[in-house]
LOROFI-501345 format. One line per field, with one value per residue (C-alpha): x, y, z. Coordinates in steps of 0.1 Angstrom, whole numbers, plus 5000, padded with zeros to 4 digits. Example, Ala and Ser with C-alpha at 12.3 -4.5 7.8 and 13.67 -1.06 7.14 Angstrom:
2
u <- [5123; 5137]
v <- [4955; 4989]
w <- [5078; 5071]
# end
This chain:
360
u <- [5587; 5577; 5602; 5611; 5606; 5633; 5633; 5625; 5658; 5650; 5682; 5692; 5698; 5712; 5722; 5759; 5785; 5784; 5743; 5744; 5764; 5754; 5722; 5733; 5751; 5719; 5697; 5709; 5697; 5669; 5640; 5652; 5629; 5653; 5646; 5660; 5652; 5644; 5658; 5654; 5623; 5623; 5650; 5656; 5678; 5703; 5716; 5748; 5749; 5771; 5746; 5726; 5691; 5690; 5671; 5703; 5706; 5666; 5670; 5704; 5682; 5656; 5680; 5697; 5664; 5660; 5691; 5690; 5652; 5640; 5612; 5621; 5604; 5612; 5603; 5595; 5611; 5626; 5605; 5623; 5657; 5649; 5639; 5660; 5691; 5694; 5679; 5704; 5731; 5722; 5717; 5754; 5770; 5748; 5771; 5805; 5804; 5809; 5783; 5787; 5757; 5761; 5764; 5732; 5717; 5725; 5712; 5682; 5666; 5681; 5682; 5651; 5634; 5650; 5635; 5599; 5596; 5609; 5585; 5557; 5568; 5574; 5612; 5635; 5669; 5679; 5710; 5734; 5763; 5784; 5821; 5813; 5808; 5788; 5795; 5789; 5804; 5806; 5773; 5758; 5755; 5752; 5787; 5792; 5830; 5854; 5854; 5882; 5890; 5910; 5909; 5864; 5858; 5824; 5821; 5830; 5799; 5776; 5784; 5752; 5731; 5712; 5714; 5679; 5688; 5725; 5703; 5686; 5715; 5736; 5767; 5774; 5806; 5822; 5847; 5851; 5880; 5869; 5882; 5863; 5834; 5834; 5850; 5814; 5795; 5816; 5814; 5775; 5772; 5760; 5758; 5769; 5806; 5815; 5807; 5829; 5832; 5804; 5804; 5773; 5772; 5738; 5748; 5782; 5799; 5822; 5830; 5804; 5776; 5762; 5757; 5748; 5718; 5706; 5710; 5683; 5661; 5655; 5653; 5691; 5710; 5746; 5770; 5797; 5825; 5862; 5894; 5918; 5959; 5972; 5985; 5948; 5951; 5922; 5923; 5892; 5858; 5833; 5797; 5790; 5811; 5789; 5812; 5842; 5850; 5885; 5916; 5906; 5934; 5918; 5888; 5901; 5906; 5934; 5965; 5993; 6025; 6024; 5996; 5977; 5953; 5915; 5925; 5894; 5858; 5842; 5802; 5797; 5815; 5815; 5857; 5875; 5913; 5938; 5976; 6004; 6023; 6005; 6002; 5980; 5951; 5957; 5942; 5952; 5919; 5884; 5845; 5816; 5777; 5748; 5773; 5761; 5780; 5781; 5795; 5801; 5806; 5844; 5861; 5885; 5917; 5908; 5929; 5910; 5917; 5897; 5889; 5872; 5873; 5863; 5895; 5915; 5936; 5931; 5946; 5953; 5934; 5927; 5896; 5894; 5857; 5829; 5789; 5758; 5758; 5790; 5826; 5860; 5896; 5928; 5951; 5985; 5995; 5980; 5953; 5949; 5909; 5886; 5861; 5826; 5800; 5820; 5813; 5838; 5842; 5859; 5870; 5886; 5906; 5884; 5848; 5834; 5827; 5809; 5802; 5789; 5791; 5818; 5816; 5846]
v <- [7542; 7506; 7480; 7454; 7420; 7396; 7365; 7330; 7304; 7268; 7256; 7219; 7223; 7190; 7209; 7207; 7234; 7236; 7241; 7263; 7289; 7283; 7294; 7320; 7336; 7334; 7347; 7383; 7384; 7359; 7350; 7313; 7282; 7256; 7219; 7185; 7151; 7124; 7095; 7062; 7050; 7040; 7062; 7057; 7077; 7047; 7049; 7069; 7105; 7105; 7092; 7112; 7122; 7102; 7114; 7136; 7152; 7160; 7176; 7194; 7209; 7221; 7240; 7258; 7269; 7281; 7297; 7316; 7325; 7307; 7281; 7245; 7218; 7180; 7161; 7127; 7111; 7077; 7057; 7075; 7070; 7032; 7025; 7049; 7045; 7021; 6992; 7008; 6998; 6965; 6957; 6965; 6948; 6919; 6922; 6927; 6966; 6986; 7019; 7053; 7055; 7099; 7102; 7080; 7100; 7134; 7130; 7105; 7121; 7148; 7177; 7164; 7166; 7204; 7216; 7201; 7224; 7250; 7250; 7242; 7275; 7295; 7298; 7300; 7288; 7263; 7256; 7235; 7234; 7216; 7229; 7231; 7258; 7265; 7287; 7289; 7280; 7298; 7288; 7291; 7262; 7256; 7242; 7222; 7231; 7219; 7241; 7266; 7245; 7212; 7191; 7197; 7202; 7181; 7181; 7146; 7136; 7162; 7151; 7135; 7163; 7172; 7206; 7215; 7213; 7231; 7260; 7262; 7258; 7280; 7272; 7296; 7280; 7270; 7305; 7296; 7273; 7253; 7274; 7302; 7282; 7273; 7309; 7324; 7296; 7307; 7349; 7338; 7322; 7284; 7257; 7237; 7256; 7231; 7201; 7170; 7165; 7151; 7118; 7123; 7086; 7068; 7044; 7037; 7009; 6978; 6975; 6947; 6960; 6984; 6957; 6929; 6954; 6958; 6923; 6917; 6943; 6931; 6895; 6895; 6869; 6861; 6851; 6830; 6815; 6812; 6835; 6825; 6835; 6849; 6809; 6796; 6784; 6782; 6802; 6803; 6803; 6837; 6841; 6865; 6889; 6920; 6922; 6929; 6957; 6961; 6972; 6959; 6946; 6949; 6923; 6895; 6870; 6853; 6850; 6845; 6859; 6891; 6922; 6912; 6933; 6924; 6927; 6906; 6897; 6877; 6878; 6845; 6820; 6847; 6837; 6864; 6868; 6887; 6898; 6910; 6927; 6962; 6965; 6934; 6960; 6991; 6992; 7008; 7009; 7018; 7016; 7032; 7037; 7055; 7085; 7123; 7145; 7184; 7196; 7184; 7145; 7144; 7125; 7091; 7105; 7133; 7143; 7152; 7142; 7109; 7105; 7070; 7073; 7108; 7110; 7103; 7125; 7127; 7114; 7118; 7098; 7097; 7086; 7054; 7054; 7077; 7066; 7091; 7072; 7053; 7061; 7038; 7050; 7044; 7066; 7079; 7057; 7028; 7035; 7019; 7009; 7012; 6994; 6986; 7007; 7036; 7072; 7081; 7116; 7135; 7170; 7199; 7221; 7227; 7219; 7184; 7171; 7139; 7112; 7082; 7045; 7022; 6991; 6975]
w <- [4798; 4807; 4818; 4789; 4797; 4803; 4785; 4801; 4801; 4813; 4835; 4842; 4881; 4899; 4929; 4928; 4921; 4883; 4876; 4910; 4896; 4857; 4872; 4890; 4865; 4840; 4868; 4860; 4824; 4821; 4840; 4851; 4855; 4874; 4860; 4875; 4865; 4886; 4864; 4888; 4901; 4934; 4947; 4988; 5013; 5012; 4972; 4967; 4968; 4941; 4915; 4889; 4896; 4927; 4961; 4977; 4941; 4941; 4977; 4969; 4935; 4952; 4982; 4954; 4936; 4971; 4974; 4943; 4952; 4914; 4909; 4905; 4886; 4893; 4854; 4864; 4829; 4846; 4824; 4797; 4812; 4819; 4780; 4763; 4784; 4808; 4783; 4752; 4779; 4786; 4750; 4745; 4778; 4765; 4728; 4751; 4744; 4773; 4768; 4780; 4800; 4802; 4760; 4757; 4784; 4771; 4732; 4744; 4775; 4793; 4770; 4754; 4785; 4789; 4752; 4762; 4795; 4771; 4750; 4774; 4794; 4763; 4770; 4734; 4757; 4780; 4802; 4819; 4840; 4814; 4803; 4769; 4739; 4709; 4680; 4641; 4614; 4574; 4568; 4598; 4615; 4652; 4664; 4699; 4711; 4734; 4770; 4781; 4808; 4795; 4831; 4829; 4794; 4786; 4749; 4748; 4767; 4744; 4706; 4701; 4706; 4673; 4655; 4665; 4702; 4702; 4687; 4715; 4741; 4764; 4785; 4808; 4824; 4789; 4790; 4825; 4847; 4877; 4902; 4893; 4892; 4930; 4939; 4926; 4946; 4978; 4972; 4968; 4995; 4979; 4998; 4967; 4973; 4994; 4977; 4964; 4926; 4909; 4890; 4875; 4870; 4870; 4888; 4913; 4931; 4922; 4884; 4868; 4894; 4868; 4842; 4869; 4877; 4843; 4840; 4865; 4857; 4820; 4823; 4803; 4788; 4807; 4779; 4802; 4790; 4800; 4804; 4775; 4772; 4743; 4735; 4741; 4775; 4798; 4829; 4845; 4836; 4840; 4844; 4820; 4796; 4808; 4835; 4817; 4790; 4770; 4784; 4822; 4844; 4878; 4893; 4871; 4897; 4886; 4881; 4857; 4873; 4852; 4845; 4821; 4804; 4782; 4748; 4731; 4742; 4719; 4727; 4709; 4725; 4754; 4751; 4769; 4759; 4777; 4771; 4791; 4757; 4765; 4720; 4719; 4736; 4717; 4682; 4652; 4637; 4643; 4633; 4645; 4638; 4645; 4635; 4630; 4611; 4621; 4590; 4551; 4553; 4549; 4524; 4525; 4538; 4558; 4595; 4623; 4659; 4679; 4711; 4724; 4756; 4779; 4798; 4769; 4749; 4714; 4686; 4653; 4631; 4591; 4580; 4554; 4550; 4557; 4553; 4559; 4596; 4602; 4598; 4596; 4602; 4613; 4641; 4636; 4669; 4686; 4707; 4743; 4747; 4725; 4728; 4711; 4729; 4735; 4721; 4690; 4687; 4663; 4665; 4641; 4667; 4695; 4670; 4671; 4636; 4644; 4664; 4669; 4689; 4685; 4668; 4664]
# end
C-alpha cells in the first residue's frame, strides 16, 4: 500500500526562536515551505538586528530553513509594506495618533502575503510563531483567541485579521509557554536557542525617530506648535506633534519641577498639553473605527473587556454605541493612554470580539 501524501503548510519563518520551532514542530505532519518577508528596501549590514524583516533577520531565516533541512522563500512585498503600512502610519503621526505599526502590518501585508504563496504552492494552511489561538464558535465561525501563555500572548497584535484568513491559520505555539519554546530549540539543536527576545518592530532607536523617518520619506507635513500646562502656560515650543503620543513623560525637554505626563495633542494648532495630576491622562471613554466584528454586532450596554494598548491589562468596559464599523464605550475605571491610532480590542473571556483603530 502506497504512502499517503502529507499536506503542504506555508510557515512565516524570521529566524528567531518562535517561527524556528513553530516550524519545527509542523515539520512532522506537513510538508513545510518556510516564507520570510523582506519588508524595507534598502536594507544594509548596519540597521538594527532587532528590526522586522531586516538583513540579520533574512540571514537568520534562511540558517533555520537550513537547519530544519526545509526550502525557504524570501517575498520581496516592501513596496507593499511601504504603502500599506509604513504611509497608514505617517498618516496618523501626521493627525497626533500614535499607530501600531505590527497590527497594521499583520491584517495589511504579512499574512496576506502568507495566503498568496499558499495558494500559488497549492498549500490549504499557513503558520506563524505567534502565541495565539483559534477555535469555533456555535455557528461555526473561525475564532482568534488569546495564547496560554499570559507574559507572550499575541492576540492583541492579530485582531484585524479577516475570517477568510483565520480559516486558513495554524498556531503551533498558542498551547505552549515560552520556556518550552526555547527548551525544544535547545533539545534540537537551533541556533535560534540562543537568541535575545524579539521586538519585531519595524523600526528601533530613540522615541520620535520612527515618525521623523516617515516624515522624510513621504514629503510630510510637521504640525509644530508649543508645550502648554494644564493653566495654559507656554513651555516651550516643538517642531512637530509626530514626535509625541499620549501618556509620554520622558524626552520632553523641560521642566516644570514635577512629572508631568501628555494628556492632549491637539493636531490643529499642533498645542500639546501636559499634566502632573496622573487622572488628567487616563480616559474614561473611548471611540474607534475601521472596527470588525467576529461575532453578532452587540448591543448598547453590553460588558466585555478592552485593551488599548498590547502590554496593557484589560479592562472592563460597557459599550454605549455600536456601528457596522465603529464602536463607542465607556470603562469601569479610568484608563491610562489611549490614544488615537492605537488598536482597540475587545475580548469575551480569552475570544476577541472586535477590533478596530482608535479615534478619540
Amino acid at each position: 500500500m502506497g504512502e499517503c501524501k502529507r499536506e503542504s503548510v506555508v510557515v512565516g519563518i524570521s529566524g528567531g526562536v518562535d517561527s524556528s520551532v513553530a516550524a519545527l514542530l509542523l515539520r512532522r505532519r506537513f510538508n513545510v515551505l518556510g516564507v520570510t518577508l523582506k519588508i524595507h528596501s534598502g536594507l544594509t549590514p548596519g540597521s538594527s538586528e532587532r528590526e522586522c524583516g531586516n538583513l540579520q533577520a533574512l540571514e537568520r531565516a534562511q540558517r533555520t530553513a537550513d537547519e530544519l533541512g526545509v526550502p525557504l522563500e524570501i517575498v520581496d512585498c516592501s513596496e507593499s509594506f511601504q504603502q500599506r503600512v509604513l504611509h497608514q502610519c505617517w498618516r496618523l503621526f501626521e493627525q497626533g495618533g500614535t499607530p501600531n505599526p505590527c497590527y497594521i502590518c499583520n491584517y495589511a501585508v504579512k499574512f496576506a502575503e502568507l495566503i498568496r504563496v499558499a495558494d500559488r504552492v497549492g498549500a490549504q494552511m499557513i503558520a506563524t510563531g505567534h502565541y495565539a489561538r483559534t477555535g469555533r464558535d456555535a455557528q461555526g465561525r473561525c475564532l482568534l483567541k488569546r495564547g496560554v501563555d499570559p507574559d507572550k500572548e499575541q492576540s492583541y497584535f492579530l485582531a484585524g485579521l479577516t475570517q477568510n484568513i483565520l480559516e486558513r491559520i495554524l498556531f503551533p505555539l498558542g498551547e505552549m509557554r515560552k520556556e518550552e519554546v526555547r527548551r525544544l530549540a535547545a533539545e534540537n539543536a537551533l541556533a535560534s536557542a540562543v537568541l535575545r527576545e524579539s521586538q519585531d518592530l519595524c523600526f528601533t532607536g530613540e522615541p520620535g525617530d520612527f515618525a521623523d523617518s516617515l516624515c522624510r520619506r513621504f514629503s510630510g507635513n510637521r504640525v509644530c506648535g508649543v508645550f502648554i500646562d494644564e493653566d495654559g502656560r507656554v513651555l516651550r515650543h516643538h517642531t512637530g506633534i509626530h514626535r509625541y503620543t499620549i501618556g509620554q513623560r520622558r524626552g520632553l525637554d523641560f521642566a516644570t519641577g514635577r512629572r508631568v505626563k501628555i494628556t492632549a495633542i491637539d493636531p490643529l494648532s499642533g498645542t500639546i498639553t501636559v499634566s502632573a495630576d496622573e487622572r488628567a491622562a487616563c480616559s474614561s471613554s473611548c471611540k474607534a473605527s475601521a472596527f470588525t466584528w467576529r461575532c453578532d454586532k452587540p448591543g448598547a450596554g453590553t460588558a466585555l473587556d478592552a485593551q488599548v494598548r498590547y502590554r496593557q491589562h484589560p479592562t472592563r468596559a460597557v459599550i454605549t454605541a455600536a456601528g457596522d464599523d465603529s464602536v463607542e464605550l465607556r470603562f469601569e475605571t479610568p484608563v491610562l493612554g489611549v490614544t488615537p491610532g492605537q488598536a482597540l480590542v475587545l475580548y469575551s473571556g480569552d475570544c476577541v470580539v472586535g477590533s478596530g483603530i482608535i479615534t478619540s
